[in-house]
N, CA, C and O atoms as a Tinker XYZ file with bonds, in Angstrom:
   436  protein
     1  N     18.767000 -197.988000   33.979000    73     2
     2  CA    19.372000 -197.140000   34.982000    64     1     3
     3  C     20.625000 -197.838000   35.485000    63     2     4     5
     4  O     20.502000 -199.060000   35.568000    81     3
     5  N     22.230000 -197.155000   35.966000    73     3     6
     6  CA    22.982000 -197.907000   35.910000    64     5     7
     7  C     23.092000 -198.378000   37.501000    63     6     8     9
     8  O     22.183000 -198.640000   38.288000    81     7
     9  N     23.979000 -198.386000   37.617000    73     7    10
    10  CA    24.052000 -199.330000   39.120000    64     9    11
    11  C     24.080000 -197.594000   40.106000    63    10    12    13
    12  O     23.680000 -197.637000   41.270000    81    11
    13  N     24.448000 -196.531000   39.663000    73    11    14
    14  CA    24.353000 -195.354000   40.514000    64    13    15
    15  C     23.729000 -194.624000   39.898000    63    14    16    17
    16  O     23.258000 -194.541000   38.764000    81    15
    17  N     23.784000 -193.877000   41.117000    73    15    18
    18  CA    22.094000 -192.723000   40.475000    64    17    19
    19  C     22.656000 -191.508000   40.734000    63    18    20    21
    20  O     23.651000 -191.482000   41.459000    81    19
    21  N     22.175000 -190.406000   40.244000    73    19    22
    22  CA    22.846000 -188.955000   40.036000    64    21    23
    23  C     22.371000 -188.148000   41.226000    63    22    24    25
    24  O     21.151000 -188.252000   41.353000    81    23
    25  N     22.898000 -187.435000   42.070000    73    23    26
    26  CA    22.495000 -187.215000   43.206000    64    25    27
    27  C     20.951000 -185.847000   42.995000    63    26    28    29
    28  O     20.425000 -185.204000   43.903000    81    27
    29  N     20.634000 -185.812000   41.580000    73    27    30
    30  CA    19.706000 -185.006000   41.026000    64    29    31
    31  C     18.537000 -185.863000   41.373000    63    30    32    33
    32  O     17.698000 -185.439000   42.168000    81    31
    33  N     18.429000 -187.025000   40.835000    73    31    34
    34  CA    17.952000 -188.059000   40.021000    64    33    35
    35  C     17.570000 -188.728000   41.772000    63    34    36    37
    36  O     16.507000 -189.088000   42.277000    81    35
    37  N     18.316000 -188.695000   42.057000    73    35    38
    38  CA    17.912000 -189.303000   44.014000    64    37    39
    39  C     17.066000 -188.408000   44.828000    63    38    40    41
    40  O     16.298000 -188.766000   45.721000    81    39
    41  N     17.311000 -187.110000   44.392000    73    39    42
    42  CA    16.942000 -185.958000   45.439000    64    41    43
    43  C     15.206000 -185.441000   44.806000    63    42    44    45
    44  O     14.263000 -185.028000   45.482000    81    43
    45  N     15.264000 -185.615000   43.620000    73    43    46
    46  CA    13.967000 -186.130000   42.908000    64    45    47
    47  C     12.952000 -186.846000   43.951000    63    46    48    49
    48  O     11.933000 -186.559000   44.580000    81    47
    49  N     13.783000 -187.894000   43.776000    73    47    50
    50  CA    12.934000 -189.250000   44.393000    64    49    51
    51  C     12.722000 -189.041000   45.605000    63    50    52    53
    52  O     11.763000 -189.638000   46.095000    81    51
    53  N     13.230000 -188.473000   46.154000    73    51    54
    54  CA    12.906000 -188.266000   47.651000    64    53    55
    55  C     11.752000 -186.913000   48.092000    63    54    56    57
    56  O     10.887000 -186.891000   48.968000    81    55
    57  N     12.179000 -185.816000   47.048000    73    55    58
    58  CA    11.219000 -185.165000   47.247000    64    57    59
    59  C      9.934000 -185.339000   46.571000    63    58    60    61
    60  O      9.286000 -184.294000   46.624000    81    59
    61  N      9.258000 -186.403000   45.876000    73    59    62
    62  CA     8.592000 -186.923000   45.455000    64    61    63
    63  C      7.962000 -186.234000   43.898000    63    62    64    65
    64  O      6.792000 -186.234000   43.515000    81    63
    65  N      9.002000 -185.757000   43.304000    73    63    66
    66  CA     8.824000 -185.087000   42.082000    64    65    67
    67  C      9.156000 -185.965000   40.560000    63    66    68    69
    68  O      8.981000 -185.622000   39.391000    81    67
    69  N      9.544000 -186.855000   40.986000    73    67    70
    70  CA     9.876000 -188.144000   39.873000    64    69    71
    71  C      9.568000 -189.901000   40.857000    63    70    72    73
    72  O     10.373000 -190.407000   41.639000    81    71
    73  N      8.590000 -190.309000   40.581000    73    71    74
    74  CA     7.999000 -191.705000   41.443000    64    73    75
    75  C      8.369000 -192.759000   40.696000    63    74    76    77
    76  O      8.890000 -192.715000   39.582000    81    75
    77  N      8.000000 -194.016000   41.536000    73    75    78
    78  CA     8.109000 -195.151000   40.856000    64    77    79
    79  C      6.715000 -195.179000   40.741000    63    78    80    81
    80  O      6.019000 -194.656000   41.612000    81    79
    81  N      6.118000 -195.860000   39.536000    73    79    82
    82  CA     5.006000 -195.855000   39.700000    64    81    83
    83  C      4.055000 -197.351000   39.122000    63    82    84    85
    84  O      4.852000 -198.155000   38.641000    81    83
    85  N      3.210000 -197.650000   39.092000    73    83    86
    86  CA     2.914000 -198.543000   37.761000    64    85    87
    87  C      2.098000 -198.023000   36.677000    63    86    88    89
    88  O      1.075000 -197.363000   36.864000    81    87
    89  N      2.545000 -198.316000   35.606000    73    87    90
    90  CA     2.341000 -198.308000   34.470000    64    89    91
    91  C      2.032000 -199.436000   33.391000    63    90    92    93
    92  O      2.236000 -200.645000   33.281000    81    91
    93  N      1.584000 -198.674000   32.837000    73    91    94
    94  CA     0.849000 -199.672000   31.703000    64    93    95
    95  C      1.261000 -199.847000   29.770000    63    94    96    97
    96  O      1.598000 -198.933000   29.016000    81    95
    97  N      1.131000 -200.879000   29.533000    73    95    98
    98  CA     0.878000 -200.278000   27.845000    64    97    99
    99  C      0.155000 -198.987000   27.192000    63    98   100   101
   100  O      0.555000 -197.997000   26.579000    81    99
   101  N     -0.852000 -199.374000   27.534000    73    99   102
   102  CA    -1.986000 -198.062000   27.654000    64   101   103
   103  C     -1.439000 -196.528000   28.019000    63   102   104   105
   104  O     -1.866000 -195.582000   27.358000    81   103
   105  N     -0.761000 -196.379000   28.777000    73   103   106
   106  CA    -0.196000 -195.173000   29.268000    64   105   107
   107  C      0.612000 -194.529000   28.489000    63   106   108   109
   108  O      0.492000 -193.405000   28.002000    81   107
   109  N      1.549000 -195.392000   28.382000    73   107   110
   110  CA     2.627000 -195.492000   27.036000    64   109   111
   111  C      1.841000 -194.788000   25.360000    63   110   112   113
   112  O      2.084000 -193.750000   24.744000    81   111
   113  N      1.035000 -195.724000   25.137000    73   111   114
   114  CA     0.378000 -195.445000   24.111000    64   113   115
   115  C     -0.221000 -194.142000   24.307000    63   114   116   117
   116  O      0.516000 -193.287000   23.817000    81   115
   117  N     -1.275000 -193.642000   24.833000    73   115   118
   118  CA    -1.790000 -192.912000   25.128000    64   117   119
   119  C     -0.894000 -191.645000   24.919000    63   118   120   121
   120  O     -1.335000 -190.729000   24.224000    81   119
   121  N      0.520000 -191.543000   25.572000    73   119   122
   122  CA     1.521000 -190.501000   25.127000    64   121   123
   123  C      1.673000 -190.595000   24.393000    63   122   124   125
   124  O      1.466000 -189.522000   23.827000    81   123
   125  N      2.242000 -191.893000   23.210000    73   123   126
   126  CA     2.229000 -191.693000   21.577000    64   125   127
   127  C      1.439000 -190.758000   21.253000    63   126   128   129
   128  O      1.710000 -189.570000   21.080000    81   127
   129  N      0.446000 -191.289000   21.167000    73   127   130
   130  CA    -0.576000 -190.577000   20.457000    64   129   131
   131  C     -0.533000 -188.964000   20.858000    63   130   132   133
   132  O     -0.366000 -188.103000   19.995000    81   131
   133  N     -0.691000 -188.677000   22.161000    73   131   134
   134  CA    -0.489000 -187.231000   21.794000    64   133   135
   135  C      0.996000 -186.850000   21.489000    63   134   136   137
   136  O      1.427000 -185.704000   21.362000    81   135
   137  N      1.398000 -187.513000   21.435000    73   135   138
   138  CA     3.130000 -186.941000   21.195000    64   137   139
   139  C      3.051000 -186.870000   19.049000    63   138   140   141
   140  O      3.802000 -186.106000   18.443000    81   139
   141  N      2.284000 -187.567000   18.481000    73   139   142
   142  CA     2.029000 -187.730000   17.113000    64   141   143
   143  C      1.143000 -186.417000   16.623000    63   142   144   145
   144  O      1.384000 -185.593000   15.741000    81   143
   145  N     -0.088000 -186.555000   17.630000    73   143   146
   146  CA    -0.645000 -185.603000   17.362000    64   145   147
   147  C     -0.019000 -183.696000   17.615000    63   146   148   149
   148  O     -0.096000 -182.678000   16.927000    81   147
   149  N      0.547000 -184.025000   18.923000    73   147   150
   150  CA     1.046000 -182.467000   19.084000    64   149   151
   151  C      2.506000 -182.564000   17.760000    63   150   152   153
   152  O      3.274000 -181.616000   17.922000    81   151
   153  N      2.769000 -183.149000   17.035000    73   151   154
   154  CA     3.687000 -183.159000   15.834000    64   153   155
   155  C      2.959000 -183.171000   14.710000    63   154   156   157
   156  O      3.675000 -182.770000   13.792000    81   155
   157  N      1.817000 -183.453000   14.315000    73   155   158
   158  CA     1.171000 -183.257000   13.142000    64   157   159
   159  C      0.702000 -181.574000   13.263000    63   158   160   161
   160  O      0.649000 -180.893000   12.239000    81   159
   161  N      0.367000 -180.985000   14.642000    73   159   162
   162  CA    -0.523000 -180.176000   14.701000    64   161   163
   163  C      1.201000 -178.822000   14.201000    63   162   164   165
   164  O      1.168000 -177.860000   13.433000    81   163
   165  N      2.265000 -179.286000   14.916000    73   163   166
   166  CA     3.560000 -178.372000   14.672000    64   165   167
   167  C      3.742000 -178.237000   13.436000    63   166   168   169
   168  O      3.832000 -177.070000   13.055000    81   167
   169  N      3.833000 -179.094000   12.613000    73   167   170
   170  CA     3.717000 -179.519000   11.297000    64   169   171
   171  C      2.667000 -178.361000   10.272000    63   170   172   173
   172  O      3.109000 -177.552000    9.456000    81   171
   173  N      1.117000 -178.605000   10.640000    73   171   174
   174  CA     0.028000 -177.910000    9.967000    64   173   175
   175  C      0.650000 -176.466000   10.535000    63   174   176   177
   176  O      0.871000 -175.650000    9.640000    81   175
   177  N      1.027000 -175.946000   12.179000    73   175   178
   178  CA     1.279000 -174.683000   11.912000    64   177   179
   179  C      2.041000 -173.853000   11.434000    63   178   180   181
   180  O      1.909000 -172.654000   11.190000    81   179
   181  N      3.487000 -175.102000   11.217000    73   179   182
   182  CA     4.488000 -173.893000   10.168000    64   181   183
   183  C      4.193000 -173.894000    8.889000    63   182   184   185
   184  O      4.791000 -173.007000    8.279000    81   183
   185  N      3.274000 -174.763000    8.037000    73   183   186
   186  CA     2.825000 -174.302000    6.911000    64   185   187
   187  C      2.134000 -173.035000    6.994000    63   186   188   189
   188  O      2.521000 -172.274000    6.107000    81   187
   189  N      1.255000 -172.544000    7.739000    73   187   190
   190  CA     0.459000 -171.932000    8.141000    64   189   191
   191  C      1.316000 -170.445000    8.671000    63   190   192   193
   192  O      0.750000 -169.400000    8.992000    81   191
   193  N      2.659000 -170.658000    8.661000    73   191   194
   194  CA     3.923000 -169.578000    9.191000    64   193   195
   195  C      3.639000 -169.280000   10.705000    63   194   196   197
   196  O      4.085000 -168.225000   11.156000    81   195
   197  N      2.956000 -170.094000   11.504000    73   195   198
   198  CA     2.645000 -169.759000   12.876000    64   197   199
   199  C      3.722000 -170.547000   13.732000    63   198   200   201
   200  O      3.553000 -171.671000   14.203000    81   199
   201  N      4.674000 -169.891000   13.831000    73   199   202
   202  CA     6.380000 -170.279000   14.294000    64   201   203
   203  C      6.430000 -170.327000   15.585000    63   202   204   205
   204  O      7.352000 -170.917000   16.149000    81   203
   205  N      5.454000 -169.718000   16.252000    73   203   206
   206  CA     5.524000 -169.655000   17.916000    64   205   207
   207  C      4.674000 -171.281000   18.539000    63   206   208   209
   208  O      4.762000 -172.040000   19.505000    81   207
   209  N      3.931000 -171.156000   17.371000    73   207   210
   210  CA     2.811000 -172.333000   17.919000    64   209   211
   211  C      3.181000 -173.671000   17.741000    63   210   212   213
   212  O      2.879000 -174.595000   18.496000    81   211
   213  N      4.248000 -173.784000   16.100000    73   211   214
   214  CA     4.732000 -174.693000   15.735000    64   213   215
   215  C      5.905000 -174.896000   17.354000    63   214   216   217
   216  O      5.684000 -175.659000   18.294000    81   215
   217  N      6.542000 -174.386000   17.270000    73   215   218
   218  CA     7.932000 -174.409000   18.326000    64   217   219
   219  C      6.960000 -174.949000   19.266000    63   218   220   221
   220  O      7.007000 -176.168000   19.430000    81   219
   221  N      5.816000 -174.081000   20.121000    73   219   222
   222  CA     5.386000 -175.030000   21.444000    64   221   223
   223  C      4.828000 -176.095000   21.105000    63   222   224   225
   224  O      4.698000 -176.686000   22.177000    81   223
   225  N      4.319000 -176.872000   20.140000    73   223   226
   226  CA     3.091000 -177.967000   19.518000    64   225   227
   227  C      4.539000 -178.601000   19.497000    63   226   228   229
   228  O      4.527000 -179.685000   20.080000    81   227
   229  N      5.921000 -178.218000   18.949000    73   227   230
   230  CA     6.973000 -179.381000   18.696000    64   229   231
   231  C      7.472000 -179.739000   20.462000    63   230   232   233
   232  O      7.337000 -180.840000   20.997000    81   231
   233  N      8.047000 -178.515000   21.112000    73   231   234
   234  CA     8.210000 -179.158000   22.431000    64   233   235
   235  C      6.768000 -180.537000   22.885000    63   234   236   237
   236  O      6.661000 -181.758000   22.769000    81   235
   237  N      6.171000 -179.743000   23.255000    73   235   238
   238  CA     5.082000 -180.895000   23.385000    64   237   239
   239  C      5.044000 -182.162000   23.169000    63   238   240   241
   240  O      4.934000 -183.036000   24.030000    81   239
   241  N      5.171000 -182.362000   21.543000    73   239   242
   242  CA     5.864000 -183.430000   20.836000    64   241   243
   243  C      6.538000 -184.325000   21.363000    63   242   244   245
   244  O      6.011000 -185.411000   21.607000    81   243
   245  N      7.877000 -184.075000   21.667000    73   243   246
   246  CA     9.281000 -184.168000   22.521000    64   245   247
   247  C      8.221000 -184.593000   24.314000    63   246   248   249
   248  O      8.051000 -185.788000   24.553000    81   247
   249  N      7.813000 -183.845000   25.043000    73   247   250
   250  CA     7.334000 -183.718000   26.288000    64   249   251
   251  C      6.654000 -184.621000   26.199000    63   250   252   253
   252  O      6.715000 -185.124000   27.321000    81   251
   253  N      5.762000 -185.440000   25.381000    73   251   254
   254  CA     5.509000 -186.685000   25.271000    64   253   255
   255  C      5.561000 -187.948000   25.136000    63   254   256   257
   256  O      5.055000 -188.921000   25.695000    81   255
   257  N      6.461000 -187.709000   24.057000    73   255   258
   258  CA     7.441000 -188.923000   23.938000    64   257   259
   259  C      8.316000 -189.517000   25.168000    63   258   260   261
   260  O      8.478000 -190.664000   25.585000    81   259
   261  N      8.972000 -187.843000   25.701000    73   259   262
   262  CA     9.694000 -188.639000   26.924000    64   261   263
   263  C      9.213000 -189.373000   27.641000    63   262   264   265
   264  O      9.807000 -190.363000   28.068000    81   263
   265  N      7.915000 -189.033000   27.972000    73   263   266
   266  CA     6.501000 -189.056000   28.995000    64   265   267
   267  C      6.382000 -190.981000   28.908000    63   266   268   269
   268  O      6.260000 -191.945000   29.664000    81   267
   269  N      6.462000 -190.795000   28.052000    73   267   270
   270  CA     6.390000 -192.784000   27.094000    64   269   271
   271  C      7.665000 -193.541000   27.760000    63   270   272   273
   272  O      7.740000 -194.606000   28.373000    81   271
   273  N      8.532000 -192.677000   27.438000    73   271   274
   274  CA     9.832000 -193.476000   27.568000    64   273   275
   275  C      9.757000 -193.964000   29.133000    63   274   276   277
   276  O      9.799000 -195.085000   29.639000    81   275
   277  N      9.622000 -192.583000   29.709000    73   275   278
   278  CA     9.764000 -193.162000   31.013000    64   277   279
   279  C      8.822000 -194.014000   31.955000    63   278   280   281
   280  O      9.123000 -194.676000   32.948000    81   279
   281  N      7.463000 -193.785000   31.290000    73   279   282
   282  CA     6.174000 -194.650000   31.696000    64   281   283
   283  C      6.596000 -195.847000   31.673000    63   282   284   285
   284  O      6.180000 -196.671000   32.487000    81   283
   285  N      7.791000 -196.246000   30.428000    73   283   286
   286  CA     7.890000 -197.929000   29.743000    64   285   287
   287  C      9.141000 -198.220000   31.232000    63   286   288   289
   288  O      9.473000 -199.272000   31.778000    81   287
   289  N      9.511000 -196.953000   31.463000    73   287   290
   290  CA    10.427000 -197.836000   32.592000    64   289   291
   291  C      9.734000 -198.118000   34.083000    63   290   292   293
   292  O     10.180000 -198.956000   34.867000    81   291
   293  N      8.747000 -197.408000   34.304000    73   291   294
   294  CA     7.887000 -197.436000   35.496000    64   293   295
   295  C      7.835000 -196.479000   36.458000    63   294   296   297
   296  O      7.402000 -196.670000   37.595000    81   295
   297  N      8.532000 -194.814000   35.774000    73   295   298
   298  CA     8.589000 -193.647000   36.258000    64   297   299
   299  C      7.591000 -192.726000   35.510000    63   298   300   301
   300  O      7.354000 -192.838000   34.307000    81   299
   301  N      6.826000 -191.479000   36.623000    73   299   302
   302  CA     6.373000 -190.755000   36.347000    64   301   303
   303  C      6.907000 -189.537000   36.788000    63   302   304   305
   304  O      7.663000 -189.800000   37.723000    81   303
   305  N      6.884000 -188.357000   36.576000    73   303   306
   306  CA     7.427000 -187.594000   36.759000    64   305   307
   307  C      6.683000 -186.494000   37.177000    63   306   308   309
   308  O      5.508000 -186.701000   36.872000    81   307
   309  N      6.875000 -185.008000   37.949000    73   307   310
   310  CA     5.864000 -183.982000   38.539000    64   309   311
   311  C      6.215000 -182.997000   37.833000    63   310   312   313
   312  O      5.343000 -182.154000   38.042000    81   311
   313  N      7.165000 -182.460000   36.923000    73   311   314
   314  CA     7.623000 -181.458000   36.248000    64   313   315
   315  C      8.111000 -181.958000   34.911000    63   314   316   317
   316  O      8.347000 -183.085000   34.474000    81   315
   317  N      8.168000 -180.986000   34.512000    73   315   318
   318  CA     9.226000 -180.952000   32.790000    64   317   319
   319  C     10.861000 -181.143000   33.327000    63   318   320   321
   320  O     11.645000 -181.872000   32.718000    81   319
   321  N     11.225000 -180.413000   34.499000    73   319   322
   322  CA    12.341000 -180.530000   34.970000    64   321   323
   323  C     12.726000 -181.985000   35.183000    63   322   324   325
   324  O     13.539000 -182.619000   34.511000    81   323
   325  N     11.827000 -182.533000   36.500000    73   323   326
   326  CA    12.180000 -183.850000   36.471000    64   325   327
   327  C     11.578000 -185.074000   35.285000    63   326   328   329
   328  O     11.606000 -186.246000   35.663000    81   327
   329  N     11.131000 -184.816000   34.097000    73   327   330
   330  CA    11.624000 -185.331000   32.827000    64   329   331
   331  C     12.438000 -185.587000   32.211000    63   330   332   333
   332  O     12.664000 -186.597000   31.545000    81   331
   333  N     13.249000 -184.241000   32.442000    73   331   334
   334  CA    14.374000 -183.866000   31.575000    64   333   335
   335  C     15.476000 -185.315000   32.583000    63   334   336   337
   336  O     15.836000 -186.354000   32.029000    81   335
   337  N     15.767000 -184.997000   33.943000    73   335   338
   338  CA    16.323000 -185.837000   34.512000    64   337   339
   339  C     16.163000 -186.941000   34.456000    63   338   340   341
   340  O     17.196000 -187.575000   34.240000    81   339
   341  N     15.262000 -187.512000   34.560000    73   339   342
   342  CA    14.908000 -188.982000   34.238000    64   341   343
   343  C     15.257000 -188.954000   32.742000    63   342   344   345
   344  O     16.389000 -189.429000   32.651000    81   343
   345  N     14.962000 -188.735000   31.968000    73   343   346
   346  CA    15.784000 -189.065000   30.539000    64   345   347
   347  C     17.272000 -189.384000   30.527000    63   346   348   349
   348  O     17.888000 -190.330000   30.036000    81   347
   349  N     17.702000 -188.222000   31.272000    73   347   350
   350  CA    19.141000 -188.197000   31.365000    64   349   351
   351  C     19.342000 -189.620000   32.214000    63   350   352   353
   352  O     20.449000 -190.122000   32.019000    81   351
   353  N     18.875000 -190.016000   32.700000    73   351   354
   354  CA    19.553000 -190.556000   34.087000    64   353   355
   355  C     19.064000 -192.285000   33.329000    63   354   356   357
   356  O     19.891000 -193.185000   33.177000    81   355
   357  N     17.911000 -192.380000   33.036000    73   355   358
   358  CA    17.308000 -193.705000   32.059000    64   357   359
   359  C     17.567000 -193.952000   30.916000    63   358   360   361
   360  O     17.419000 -195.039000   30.356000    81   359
   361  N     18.055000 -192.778000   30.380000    73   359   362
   362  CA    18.577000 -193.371000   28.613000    64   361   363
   363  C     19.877000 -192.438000   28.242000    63   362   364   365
   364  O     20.864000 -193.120000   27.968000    81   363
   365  N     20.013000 -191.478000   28.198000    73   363   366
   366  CA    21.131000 -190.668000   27.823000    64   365   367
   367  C     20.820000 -189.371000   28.297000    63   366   368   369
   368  O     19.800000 -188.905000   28.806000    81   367
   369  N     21.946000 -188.884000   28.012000    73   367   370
   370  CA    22.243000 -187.450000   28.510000    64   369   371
   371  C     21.504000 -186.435000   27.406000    63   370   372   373
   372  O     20.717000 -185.560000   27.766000    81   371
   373  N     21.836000 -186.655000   26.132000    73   371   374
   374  CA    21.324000 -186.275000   25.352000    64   373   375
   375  C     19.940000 -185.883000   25.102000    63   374   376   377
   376  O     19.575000 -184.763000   24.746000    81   375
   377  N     19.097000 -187.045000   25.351000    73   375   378
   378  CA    17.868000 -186.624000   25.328000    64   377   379
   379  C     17.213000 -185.468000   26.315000    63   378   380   381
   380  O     16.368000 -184.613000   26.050000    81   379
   381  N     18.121000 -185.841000   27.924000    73   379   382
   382  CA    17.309000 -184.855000   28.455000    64   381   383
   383  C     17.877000 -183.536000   28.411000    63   382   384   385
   384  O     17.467000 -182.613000   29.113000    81   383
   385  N     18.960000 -183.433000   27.465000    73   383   386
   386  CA    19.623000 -181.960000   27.083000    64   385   387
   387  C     19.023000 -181.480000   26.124000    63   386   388   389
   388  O     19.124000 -180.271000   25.914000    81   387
   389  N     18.126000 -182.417000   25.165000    73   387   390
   390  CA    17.206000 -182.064000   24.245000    64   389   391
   391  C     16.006000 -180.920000   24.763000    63   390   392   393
   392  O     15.767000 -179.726000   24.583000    81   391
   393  N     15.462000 -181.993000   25.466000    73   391   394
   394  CA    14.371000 -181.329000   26.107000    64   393   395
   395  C     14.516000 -180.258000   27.208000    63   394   396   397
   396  O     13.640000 -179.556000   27.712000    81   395
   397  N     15.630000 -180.301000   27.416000    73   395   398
   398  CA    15.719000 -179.123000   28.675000    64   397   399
   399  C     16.173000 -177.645000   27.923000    63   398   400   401
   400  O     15.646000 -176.626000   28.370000    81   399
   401  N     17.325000 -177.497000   26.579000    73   399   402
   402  CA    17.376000 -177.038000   25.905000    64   401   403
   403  C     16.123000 -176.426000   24.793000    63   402   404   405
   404  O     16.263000 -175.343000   24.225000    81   403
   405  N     15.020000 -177.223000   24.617000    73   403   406
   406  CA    14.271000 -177.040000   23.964000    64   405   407
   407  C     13.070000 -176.328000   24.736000    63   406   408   409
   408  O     12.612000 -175.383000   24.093000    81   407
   409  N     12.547000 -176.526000   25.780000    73   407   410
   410  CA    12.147000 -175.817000   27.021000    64   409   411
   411  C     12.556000 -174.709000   27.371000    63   410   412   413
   412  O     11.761000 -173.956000   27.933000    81   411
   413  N     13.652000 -174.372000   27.183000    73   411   414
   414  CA    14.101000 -172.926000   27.011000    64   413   415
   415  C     13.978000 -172.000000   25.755000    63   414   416   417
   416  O     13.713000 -170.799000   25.708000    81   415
   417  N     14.189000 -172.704000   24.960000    73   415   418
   418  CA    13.937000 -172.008000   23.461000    64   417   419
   419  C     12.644000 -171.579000   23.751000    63   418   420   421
   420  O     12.624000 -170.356000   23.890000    81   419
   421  N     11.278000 -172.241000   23.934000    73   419   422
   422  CA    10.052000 -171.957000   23.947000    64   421   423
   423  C      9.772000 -170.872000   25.657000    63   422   424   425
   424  O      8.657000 -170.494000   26.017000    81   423
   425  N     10.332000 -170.750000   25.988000    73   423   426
   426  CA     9.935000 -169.851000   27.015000    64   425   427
   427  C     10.893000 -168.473000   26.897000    63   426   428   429
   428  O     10.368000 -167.390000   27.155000    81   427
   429  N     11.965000 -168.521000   26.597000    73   427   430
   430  CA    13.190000 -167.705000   26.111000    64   429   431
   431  C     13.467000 -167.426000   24.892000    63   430   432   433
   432  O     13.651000 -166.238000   24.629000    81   431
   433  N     13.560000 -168.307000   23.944000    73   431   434
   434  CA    14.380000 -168.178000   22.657000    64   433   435
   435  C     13.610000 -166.980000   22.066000    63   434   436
   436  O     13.941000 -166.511000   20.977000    81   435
């Protein structure tokens, strides 16, 4: 996180929708794993041509992983929204344009 914080990313924290928290290895892991599994399962359903299920099983995917990323920094988060921010704000912009973009596809697209 850099020396300033995004006035998103603050207003979060205050309304208690993204925490500091402690975390563990375990926690971390624990999201792997379902972040692997909800990607194997996206995987079995577009063979299967089930395109709606694949798309939410892949967000998921993604919604987990972040879940990791930010556990490893010592944030938890209360929404998908404030995920998306904490990505942005802890590693790049990108990622949480991934997921915020991709969150829409599955509720919209």
């Amino acid at each position: 996180m850099g020396s300033r914080i995004s006035s998103v990313f603050a207003r979060l924290l205050r309304e208690r929708k993204l925490v500091r928290a402690r975390t563990d290895r375990k926690m971390v892991e624990k999201e792997i794993k379902a972040a692997e599994t909800d990607l194997d399962d996206a995987n079995d359903s577009l063979k299967q041509k089930k395109f709606k299920w694949a798309t939410i099983q892949g967000y998921y995917s993604m919604f987990h992983s972040g879940r990791a990323l930010i556990y490893d920094k010592g944030f938890r988060e209360k929404s998908h929204f404030a995920l998306s921010v904490a990505l942005r704000e802890l590693f790049s912009n990108e990622l949480g344009r991934y997921l915020i973009e991709s969150n829409y596809r599955r509720h919209w697209g």
